[in-house]
N, C-alpha and C positions, 0 to 999 in steps of 0.2 A: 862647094855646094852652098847656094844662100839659105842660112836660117832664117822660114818666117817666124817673127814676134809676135807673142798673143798682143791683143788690142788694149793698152789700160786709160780707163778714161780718169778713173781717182785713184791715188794710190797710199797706201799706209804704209805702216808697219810693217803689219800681221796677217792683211787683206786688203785686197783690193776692188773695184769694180769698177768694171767694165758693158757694152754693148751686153745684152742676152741674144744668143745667137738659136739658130733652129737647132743645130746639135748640144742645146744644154736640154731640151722638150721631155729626154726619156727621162731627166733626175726629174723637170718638174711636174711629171706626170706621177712618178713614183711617189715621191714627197708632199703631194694632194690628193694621195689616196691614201697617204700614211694616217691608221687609226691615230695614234701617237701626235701628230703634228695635225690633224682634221679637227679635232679636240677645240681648237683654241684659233679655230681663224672661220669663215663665215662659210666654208663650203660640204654644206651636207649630202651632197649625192658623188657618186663616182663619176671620174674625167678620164674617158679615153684618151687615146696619145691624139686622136682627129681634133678630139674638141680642144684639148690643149694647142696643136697648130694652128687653130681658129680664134683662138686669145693671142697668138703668138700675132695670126696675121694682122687682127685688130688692131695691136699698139702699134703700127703706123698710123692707122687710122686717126689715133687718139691725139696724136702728137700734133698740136705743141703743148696739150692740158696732162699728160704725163709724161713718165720717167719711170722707166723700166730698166733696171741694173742688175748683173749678174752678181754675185757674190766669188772672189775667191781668195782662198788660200795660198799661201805664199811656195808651198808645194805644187799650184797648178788647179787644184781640185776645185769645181766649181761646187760650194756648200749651202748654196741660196740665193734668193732675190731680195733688193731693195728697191723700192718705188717713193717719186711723188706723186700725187693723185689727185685730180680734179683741180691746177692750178688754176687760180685764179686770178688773172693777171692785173686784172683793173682794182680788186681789193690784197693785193700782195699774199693770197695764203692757200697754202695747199695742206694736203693729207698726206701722212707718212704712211705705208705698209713694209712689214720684213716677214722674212720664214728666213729660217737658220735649217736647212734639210736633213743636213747630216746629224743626228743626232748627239756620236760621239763629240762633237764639235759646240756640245750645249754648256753655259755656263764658261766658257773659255777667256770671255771678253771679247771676239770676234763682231759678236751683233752692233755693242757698246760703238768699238772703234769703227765699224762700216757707217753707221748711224750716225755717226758726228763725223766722219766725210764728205756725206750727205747731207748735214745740215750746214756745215761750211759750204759745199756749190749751192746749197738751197738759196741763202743769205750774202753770203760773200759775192758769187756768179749770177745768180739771177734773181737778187736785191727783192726778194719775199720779204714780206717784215713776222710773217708768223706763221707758225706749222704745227697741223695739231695730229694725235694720233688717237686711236682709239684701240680697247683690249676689255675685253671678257674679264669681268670681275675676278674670276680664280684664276685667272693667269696671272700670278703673281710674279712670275719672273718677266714677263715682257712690262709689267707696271712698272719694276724697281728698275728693269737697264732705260725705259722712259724718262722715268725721275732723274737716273745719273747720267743722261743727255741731255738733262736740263728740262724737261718739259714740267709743266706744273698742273695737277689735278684741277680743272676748271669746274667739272661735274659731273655726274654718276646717273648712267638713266639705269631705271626701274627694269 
């Protein structure tokens, strides 16, 4: 019997990522309506699993100006998304987004090393020369694993 391989497009250590496919939609429907994980990223109303396939069908759309990555685990488990966002290809620079979903999975160093596989293809593959991200003031952990992927505080809006 032929085993299919999952699909990896970057690979680590710890995690990897790959394509987001329609059957990751129920983690990221879950994980966008997590009070917990809602907190600290820009979406304040509820996502049905419809409107989630309507993001999902979108990033074709978007492509070639994003990058939309699954997050996983070395066990399988898909734990999150990683994006670039609004590339820019005439000024070399795009926008970072992550969500880490699984909770137990917080503080691991998972985001850390997905983040800098991401900014190696950002840089290394498609010769961006700068990437910025942004975070909510009291998200203090998405600020500090920013800093230990090297990003540097440019500025702080009101």
């Amino acid at each position: 019997m032929l085993e299919i391989q999952p699909v990896v497009f970057l690979k680590g250590r710890n995690v990897s990522l790959r394509p987001l496919e329609k059957g990751d939609l129920p983690n990221c429907t879950r994980w966008i309506n997590d009070p917990d994980i809602r907190d600290f990223i820009k979406n304040n109303f509820p996502k049905t699993m419809e409107e989630e396939e309507d993001w999902f069908v979108n990033l074709a759309k978007k492509k070639p100006n994003d990058v939309t990555l699954a997050m996983v685990a070395n066990d399988g488990r898909h734990i999150g998304n990683m994006s670039l966002h609004r590339i820019d290809w005439r000024g070399r620079v795009a926008t970072t987004g992550a969500l880490i979903g699984e909770k137990d999975l917080w503080g691991k160093g998972l985001g850390t090393e997905a983040k800098t596989l991401l900014l190696h293809y950002a840089f290394q593959s498609l010769n961006l020369r700068k990437i910025c991200s942004q975070a909510i003031a009291y998200n203090e952990r998405s600020i500090a694993y920013s800093k230990k992927c090297g990003y540097k505080v440019e500025g702080v809006l009101r």
